[in-house]
C-alpha positions in Angstrom: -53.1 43.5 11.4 -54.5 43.0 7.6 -56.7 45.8 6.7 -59.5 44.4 4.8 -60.6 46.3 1.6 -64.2 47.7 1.7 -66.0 46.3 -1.2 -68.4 47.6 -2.9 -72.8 47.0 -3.0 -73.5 43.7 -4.7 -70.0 42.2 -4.4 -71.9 38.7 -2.8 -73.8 38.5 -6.2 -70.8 39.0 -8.7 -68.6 36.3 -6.5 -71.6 33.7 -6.4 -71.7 34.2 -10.3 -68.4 34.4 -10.6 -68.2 30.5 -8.8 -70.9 29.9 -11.1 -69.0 30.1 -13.9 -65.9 28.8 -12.8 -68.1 25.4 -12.1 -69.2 25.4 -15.5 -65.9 25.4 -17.4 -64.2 22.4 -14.7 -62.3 24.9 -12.7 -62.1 24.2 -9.0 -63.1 27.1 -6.8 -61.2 25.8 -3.5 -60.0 22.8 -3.4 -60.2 21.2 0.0 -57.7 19.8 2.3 -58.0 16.0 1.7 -58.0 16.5 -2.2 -55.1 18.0 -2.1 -53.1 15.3 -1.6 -53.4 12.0 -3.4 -51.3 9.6 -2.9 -50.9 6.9 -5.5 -49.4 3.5 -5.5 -46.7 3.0 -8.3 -47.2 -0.4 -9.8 -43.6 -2.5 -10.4 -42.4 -3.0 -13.2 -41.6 -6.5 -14.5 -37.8 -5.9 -14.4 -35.3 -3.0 -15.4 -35.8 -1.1 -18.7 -33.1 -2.1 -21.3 -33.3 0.0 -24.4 -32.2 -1.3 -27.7 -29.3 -0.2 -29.0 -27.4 -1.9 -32.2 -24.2 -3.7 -31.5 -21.2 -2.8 -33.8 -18.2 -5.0 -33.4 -14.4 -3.3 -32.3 -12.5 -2.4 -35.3 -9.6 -4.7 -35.9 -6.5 -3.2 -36.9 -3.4 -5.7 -38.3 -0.9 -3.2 -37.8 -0.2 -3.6 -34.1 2.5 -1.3 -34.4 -0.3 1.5 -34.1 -0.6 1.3 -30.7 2.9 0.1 -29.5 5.3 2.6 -26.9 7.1 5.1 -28.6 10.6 4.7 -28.3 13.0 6.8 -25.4 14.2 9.8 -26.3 17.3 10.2 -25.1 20.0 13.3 -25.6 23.3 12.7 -27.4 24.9 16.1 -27.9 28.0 17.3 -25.6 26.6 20.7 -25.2 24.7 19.9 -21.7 26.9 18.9 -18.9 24.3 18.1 -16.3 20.9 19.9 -14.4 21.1 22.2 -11.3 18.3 22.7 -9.0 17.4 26.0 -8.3 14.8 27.5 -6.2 12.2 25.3 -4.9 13.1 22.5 -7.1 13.6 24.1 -10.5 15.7 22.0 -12.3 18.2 24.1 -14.9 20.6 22.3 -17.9 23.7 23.1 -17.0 26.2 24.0 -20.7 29.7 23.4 -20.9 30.1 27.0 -21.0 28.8 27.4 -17.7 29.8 27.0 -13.8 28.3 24.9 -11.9 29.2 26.7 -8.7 27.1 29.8 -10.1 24.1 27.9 -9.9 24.5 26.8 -6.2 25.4 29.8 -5.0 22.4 31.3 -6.6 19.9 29.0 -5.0 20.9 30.1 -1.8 21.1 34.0 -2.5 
């Protein structure tokens, strides 16, 4: 339950001046129900909106070797004797120093 608040002598005369006033400057006091909500129809357009933007040509390059593949690196030292997979298929250069036996028993300790 909403407890109404006690108001005070002369409180219908201040409100009716009060609307007065808000008349006067364009104000709405309440508006009603079916002004609430207007609907409008949207007019069509005569076809989709294409803004202007200035065309500028691709840049030609003559040098076509700018954009070809690189070429494949590839090793050519005798260092590295091959690559041992480790745990969950880590791959590891094996050296010429090293066993390759050490590697395989370590992915299974």
């Amino acid at each position: 339950m909403k407890i109404k608040a006690k108001k005070k002598p002369g409180w219908q005369q201040r409100e009716r001046e009060y609307n007065e006033w808000l008349r006067s400057i364009g104000a709405d006091i309440k508006p009603k129900k079916a002004d609430k909500w207007k609907y409008e129809v949207l007019k069509s357009t005569p076809g989709p909106y294409i803004r202007d933007v200035p065309q500028h040509p691709s840049r030609s390059t003559p040098n076509a070797a700018v954009c070809s593949k690189p070429e494949r690196k590839q090793y050519s030292g005798d260092y590295i004797v091959g690559i041992a997979t480790m745990h969950k298929s880590n791959l590891v250069a094996v050296g010429a120093g090293d066993a390759p036996a050490d590697y395989s028993t370590m992915r299974r300790n």
